[in-house]
N, C-alpha and C positions, 0 to 999 in steps of 0.2 A: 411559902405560897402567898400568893397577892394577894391583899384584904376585899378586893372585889369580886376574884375570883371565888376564895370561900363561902362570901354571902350570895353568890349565885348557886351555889353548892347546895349550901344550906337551905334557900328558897325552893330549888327540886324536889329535894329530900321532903319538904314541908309540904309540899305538894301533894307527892307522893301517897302522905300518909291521908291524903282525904279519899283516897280510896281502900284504905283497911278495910279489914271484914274482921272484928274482932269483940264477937258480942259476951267473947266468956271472962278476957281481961280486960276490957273496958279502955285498952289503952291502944289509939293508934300511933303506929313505927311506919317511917319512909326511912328509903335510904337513897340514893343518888351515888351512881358510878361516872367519874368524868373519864370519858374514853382518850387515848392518845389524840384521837382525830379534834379532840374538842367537843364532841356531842356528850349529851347525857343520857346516860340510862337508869330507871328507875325501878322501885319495886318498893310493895307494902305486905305488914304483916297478915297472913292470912290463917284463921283460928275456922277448920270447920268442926263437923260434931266429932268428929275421931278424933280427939286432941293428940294424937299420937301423930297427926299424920300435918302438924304444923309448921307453917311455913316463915321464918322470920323476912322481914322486911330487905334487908341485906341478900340472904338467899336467894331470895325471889327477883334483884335486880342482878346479880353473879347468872340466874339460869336465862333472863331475857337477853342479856347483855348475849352468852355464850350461845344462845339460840340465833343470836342475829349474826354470829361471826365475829363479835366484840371480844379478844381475851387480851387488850394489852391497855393499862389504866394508870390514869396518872393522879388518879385521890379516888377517898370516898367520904359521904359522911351518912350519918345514922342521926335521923333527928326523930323525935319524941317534946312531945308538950313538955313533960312535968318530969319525970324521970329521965337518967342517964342512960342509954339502951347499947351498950358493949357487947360487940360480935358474940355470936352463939361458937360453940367448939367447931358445928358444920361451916359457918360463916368463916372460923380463923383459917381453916384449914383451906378455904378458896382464896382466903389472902396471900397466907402460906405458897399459893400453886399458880397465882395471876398476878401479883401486886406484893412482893412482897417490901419492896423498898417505897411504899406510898406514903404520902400523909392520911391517915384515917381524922376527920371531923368527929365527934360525938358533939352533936348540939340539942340543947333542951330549951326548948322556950327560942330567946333571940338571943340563949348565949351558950356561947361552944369552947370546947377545949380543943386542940389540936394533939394529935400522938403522932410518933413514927410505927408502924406497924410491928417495927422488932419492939419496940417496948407492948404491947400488947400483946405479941403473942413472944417472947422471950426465944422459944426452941425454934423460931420459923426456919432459921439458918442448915438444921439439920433434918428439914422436911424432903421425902423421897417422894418420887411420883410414877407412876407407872413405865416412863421413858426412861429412868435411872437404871 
């Protein structure tokens, strides 16, 4: 993946997270999906009173992306200030089922690691879906 295009990646995702709602873990999550088309879509952690009913940052750009008709992606990244914020089980499992040959970003601060999605989620290869 082109180093310009990751730091646009990355700059969404950083974005993104200025609109967190996350007053229980003090920590704002963006994430940024780059569509086939070349647009991005975005999404942030969202922490209400029912902690049960939390939304990570990733999530939340997989349900806007797939609300607008977006399911076919050519990266993502998950950025975070200070910690490394690695897909949730619900987040791999939409990799698993949209993306699963992507480069995933994890970037912290202005500095990122790059994955293949099979190393992150190792079993994706033998994920079933509804249409199998």
């Amino acid at each position: 993946m082109q180093q310009e295009l990751i730091l646009d990646l990355i700059a969404h995702a950083r974005d993104c997270a200025d609109n967190a709602f996350c007053p229980y873990s003090g920590v704002p999550v963006g994430a940024a999906l780059l569509a086939l088309d070349g647009t991005f879509i975005g999404g942030c952690n969202i922490e209400p009173n029912d902690r049960t009913a939390y939304i990570g940052a990733l999530h939340a750009a997989f349900m806007s992306a797939i609300s607008q008709g977006v399911t076919e992606f050519q990266a993502l990244c998950i950025w975070s200030e200070k910690n490394p914020q690695y897909p949730s089980g619900i987040e791999q499992s939409l990799i698993a089922q949209f993306a699963p040959d992507m480069p995933v970003i994890i970037a912290m601060g202005d500095n990122y690691i790059q994955h293949a999605a099979h190393e992150l989620i190792p079993q994706i290869r033998g994920v079933q879906t509804y249409d199998d």
